[in-house]
N, C-alpha and C positions, 0 to 999 in steps of 0.2 A: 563282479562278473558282468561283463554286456554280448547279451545277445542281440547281433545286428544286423538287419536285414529286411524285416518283416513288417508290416504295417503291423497298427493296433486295432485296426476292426478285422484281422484275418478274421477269428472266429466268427464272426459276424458272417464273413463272406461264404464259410465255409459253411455254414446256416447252424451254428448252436443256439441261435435267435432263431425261428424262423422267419423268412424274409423271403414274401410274393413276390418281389418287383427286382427287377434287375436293376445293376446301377454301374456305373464304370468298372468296381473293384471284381464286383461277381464275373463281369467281361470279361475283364483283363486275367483272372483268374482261369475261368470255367467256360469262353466264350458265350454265346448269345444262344445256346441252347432254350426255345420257350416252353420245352414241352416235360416239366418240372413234374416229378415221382413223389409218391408221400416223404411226407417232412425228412422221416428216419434215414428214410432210404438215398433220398437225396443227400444227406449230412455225409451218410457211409461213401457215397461215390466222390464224394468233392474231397472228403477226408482221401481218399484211397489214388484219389489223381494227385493232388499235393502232395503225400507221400512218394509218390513214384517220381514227381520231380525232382523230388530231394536229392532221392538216390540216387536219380540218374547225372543229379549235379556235383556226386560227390559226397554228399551227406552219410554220415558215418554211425551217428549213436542211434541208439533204439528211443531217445524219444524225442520230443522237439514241445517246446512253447509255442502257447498259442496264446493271447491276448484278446481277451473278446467283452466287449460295449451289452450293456441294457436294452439299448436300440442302435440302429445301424447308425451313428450319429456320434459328432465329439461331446464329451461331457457330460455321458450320459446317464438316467439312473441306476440303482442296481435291477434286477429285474430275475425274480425267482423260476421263471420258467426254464432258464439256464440251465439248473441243478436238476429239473427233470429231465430236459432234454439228455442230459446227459445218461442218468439212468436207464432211460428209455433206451438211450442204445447199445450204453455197457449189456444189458440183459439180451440184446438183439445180436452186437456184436462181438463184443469182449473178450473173447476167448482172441480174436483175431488181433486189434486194438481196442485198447484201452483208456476212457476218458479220466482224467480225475481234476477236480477243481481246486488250486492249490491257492494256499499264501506265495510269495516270495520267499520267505525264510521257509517255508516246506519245501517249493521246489530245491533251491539249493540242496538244502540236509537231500536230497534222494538223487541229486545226482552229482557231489563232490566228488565221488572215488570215480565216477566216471567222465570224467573228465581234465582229469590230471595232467597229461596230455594235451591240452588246449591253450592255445598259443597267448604269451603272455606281454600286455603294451601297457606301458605308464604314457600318462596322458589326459588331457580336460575332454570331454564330452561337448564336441563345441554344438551352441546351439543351433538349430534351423530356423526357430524360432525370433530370433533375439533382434530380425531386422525393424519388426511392430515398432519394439520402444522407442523406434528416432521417426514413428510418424505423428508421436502427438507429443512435438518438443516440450510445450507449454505444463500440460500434466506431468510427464515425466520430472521436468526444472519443479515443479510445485512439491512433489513427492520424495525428489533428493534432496528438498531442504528440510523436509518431515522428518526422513533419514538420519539427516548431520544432527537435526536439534534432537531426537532420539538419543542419540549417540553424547552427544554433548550431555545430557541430562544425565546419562551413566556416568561419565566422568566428573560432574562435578556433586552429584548424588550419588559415590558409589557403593554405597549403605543401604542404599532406599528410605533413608530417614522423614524425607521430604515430601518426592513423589507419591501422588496418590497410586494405591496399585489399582484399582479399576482405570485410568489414563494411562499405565505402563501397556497395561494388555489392553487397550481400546487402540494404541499407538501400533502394539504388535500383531495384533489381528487383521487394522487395515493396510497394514507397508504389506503383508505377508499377502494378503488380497491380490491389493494392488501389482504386485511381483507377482504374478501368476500367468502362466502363459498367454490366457488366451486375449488378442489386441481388436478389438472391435467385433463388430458381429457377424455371422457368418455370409449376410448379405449385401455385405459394406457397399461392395463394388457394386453388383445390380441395382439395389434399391440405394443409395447412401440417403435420402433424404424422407425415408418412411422413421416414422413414430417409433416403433421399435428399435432399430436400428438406433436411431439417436437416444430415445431411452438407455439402451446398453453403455452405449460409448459414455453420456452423462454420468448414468451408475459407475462406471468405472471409475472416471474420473474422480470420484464423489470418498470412493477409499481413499485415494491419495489426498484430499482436501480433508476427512477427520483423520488421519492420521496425522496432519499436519497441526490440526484442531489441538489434539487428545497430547502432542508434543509440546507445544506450544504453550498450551495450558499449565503442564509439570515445569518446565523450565521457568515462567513469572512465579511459578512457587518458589522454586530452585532462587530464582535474583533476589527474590522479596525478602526471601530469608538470608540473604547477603547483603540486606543494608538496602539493595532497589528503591526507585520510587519512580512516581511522576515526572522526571526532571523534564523533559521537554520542551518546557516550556521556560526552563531558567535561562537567565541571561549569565547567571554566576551561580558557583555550584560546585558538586563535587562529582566525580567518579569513579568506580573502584574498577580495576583490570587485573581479570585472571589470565595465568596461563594454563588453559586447558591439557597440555601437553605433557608428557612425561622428557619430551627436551629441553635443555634451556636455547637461548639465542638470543637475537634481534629480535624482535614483535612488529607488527603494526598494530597500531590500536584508534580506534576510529569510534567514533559516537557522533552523534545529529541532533541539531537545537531546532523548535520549529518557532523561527521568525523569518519576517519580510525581509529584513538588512539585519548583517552583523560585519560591521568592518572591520573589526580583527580580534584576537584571542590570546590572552596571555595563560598559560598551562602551568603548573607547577609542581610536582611531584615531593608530596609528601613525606616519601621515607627519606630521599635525600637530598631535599630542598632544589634540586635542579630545575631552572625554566627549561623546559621543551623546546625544541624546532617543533614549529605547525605550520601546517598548512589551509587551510580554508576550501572548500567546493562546494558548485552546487549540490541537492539533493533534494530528491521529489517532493520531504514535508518541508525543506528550509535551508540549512546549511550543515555541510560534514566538515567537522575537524578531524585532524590528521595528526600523529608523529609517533614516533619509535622509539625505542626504549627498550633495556635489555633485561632478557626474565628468567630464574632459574626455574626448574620444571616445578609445575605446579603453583607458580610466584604468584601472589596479590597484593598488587602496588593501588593507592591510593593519590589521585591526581586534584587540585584544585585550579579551576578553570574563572574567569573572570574577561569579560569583553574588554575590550584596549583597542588602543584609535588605529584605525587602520594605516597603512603604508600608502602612500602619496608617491607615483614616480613622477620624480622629477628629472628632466633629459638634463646629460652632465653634454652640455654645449661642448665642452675643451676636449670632447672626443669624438671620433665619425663612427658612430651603432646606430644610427637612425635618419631616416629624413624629415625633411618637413611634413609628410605625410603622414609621420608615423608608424612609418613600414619599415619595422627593423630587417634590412636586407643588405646590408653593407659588412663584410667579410673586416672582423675585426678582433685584439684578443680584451678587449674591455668585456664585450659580453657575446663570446664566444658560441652561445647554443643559440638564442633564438632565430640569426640567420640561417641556420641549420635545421629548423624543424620542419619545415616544407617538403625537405631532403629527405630527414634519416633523425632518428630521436635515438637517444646513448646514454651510456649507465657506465660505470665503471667496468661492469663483467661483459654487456652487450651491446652492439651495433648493428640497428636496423635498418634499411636506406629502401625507397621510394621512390616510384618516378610513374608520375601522371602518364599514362601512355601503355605504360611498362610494367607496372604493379611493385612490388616486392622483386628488390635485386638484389639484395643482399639482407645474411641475418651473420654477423660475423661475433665468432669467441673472440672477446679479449682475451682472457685468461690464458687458455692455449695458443691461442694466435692460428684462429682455423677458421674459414671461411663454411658455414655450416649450411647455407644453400644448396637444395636440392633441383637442379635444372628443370624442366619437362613442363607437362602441365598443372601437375600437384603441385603448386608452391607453396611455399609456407603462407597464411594470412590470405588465399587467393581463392574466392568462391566458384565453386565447379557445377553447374546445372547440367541433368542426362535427361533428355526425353525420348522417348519408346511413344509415336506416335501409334493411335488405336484404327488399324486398319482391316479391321471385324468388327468385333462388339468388346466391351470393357471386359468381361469375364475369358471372352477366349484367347483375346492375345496377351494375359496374364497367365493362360493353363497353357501356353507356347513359350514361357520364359523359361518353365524345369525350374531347377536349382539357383536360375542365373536372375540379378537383381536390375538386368537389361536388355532389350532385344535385339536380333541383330542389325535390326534398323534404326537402333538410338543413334541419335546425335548427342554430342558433347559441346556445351557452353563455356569458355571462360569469362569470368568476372575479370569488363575494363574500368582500371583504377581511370578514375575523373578529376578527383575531386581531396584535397587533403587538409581538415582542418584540427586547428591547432584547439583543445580543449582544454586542459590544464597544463601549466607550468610554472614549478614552484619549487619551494625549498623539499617539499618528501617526495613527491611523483610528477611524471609528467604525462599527459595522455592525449592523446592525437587519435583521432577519427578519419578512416581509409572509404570514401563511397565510391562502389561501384556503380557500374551498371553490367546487367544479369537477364540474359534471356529467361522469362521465365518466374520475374518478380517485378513488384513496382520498385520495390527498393531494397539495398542491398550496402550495407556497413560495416566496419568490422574497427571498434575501439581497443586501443592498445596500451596497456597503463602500463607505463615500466618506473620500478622506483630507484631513486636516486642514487642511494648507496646500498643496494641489497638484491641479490641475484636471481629476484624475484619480477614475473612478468605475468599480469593479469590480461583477459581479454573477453570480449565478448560481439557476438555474431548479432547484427539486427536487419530483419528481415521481413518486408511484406509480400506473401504471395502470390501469384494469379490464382483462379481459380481453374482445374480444368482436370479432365477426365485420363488424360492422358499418363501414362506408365512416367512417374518423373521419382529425381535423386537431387537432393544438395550436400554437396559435401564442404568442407570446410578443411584441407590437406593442414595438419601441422607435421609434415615430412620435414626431417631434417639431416645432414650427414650425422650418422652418428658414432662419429670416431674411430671405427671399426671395430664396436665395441657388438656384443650381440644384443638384438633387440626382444626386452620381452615384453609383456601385456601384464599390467592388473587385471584380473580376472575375477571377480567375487572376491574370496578367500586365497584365490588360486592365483602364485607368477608362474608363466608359459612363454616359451616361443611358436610365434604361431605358426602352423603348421609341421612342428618340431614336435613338440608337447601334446600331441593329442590322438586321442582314439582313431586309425585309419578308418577314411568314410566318413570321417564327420564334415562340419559345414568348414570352408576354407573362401568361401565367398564375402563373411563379412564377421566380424566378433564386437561381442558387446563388452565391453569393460566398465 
């Protein structure tokens, strides 16, 4: 059941706290009346004027929830004065109204049979809340990899043989923290650089860092008892790969050696003697090897790796794919893609295409044979800056936004493609780097890994940016036609169409998946 409509500190407003000082809510409530009656009496007139609003709105049943705070304040504590106030007036007024201080599951049980009647919506509860988590990308990315290794730890411990349980519950205590509503401190905006303020936001952070801990931890138990080691540092060696998965398929399977040079890698998979296709890249401690391989659910193949003399290109003269330069740019079918990657990089299932000036012009289905570009300013891959210049003070042209995640005086930014370089290209993936420029940051990228034979497309958004007090958005559009298929959302637990699926009156401004 949701009752909907009503702030959580009405009681507060309505004075079952008593509360000297007026404040917006008591305003907007009870106006600016200063000349306030004992405690009782005043609770009875604020109770007895909100009731008559009700009524006169429509309101039908004989009771109504009230939801009321320890102090006038979010998060606050319990605070026993409550249970007297209420007495206090039940014996004053009670015969008239009636206070009583319920659970949830009590209110329900007292008022099911009255309310049968009460109009029924299937539907998510969207949040209001849920725009915080995309203001501190870095914590958030830190937290959902706390999350997956969480989660991975269940599947490949699904016994708990292994895991320690004080790190199960240290992992589930702080995801669960962390996941909690509330995003920064309640003076972000006024003060953002007082001691407190940063205190909270660090604390915050600090869940999602031993959650990551307390996961991380279980899981080198989890490998260690799978044979793991120090390999790191080998040049030759072995590795085992799981499939996490209850599907079988394709895999990627990727591991990192940490040396200065490794110029090539020969792989060899020991259950069925097959050498590997690999590929070689950089990575932050040394080099990633790369290749594919196919796994029934839950499969564990064992791989034996060994260093081999790298590939030497050597230009085959008796054909035109290059010049003197070295600038493969001559339209050819010897080697068919690298003149093409300036352009557009391509897969068997996908066709991306590019153009310095222009951004993203195309994202085309092979398979269907549909051009999957969504016109406008949302392009697929295309960074969008909104600023809501502050033409008061930070606090108030935010309490003039309402609901809305923009003012009416925002401007909109598109990100202009510059610049397009070629980062990998090889036998498993290929990966191209898109720079913009972006009102609004120093810098602005967007990597785009597509693999070679598998209909799979990796990316990732890099960004530095200004600093400044102003009401600002990045968004990052992955709009795409989608076949005129309906679109829904991962949701938590929950698939929804948005705005389809959900409680009327919830938030339709923005959803967090």
């Amino acid at each position: 059941m949701v009752f909907s409509g009503e702030h959580y500190n009405l009681g507060n407003a309505l004075g079952l706290v008593y509360n000297k000082n007026l404040n917006f809510m008591t305003k907007n409530y009870f106006g600016e009346n200063e000349k306030q009656k004992a405690h009782i009496e005043t609770l009875k007139d604020n109770i007895v004027s909100y009731l008559t609003s009700c009524e006169e709105s429509g309101y039908k049943y004989d009771f109504i929830p009230t939801c009321v705070s320890g102090v006038f304040s979010d998060n606050a504590p319990p605070n026993p004065d409550i249970i007297r106030t209420i007495k206090a007036f039940n014996e004053a007024y009670g015969d008239d109204i009636h206070l009583e201080m319920v659970t949830l599951q009590e209110f329900y049980d007292k008022i099911k049979d009255r309310v049968k009647d009460a109009p029924v919506y299937k539907g998510d509860l969207n949040d209001w809340w849920a725009n915080g988590v995309a203001s501190t990308p870095y914590a958030v990315k830190h937290y959902k990899e706390a999350q997956r290794m969480y989660h991975l730890c269940e599947r490949l411990d699904d016994h708990g043989k292994i895991s320690k349980k004080e790190f199960v519950r240290e992992a589930e205590d702080n995801l669960l923290l962390y996941a909690e509503h509330t995003w920064g401190h309640s003076a972000t905006i006024n003060n953002p650089y007082d001691t407190m303020v940063q205190n909270l936001d660090i604390r915050k952070t600090s869940y999602a860092s031993k959650a990551h801990e307390a996961s991380a931890k279980n899981l080198n138990r989890i490998a260690h008892s799978r044979g793991d080691k120090l390999r790191y540092y080998d040049l030759n060696g072995k590795i085992k790969a799981i499939n996490a998965s209850d599907r079988k398929g394709e895999k990627v399977v990727e591991f990192y050696i940490e040396v200065w040079k490794y110029p090539g890698v020969k792989v060899i998979c020991e259950t069925s003697g097959q050498e590997m296709v690999t590929q070689l890249s950089s990575h932050p401690r040394g080099v990633l090897i790369s290749f594919i391989d196919f796994f029934e659910a839950k499969e564990e193949k064992i791989y034996r790796f060994e260093e081999a003399a790298g590939k030497d290109e050597i230009i085959n003269t008796r054909v035109a794919y290059i010049g003197a330069e070295r600038v493969k740019d001559i339209v050819n079918d010897y080697d068919p893609k690298s003149y093409k990657l300036p352009y557009q990089i391509e897969n068997a299932y996908f066709k991306i295409a590019y153009e310095i000036g222009k951004g993203v012009t195309s994202f085309y289905n092979k398979v269907d044979h549909i051009e999957m570009l969504k016109q406008g300013d949302a392009r697929f891959f295309t960074p969008i800056y909104e600023n809501t210049k502050i033409r008061t003070n930070v606090y108030e042209e935010r309490r003039r936004l309402g609901r809305n995640v923009r003012g009416l005086h925002a401007k909109k930014y598109i990100g202009d493609l510059t610049e397009v370089k070629v980062i990998d290209d090889g036998e498993i993936f290929t990966t191209i780097e898109l720079f913009y420029e972006l009102e609004g940051t120093y810098f602005s990228s967007v990597v785009i890994k597509m693999y070679n034979t598998l209909p799979k497309l990796e990316f990732k958004y890099k960004i530095a940016k200004k600093l400044s007090t102003d009401i600002e958005s990045i968004y990052l559009p992955l709009t795409l036609n989608n076949l005129d298929a309906v679109l829904y959302i991962d949701k938590s637990d929950a698939i929804m169409r948005p705005g389809m699926d959900q409680i009327p009156g919830t938030c339709m401004e923005y959803y967090l998946t």
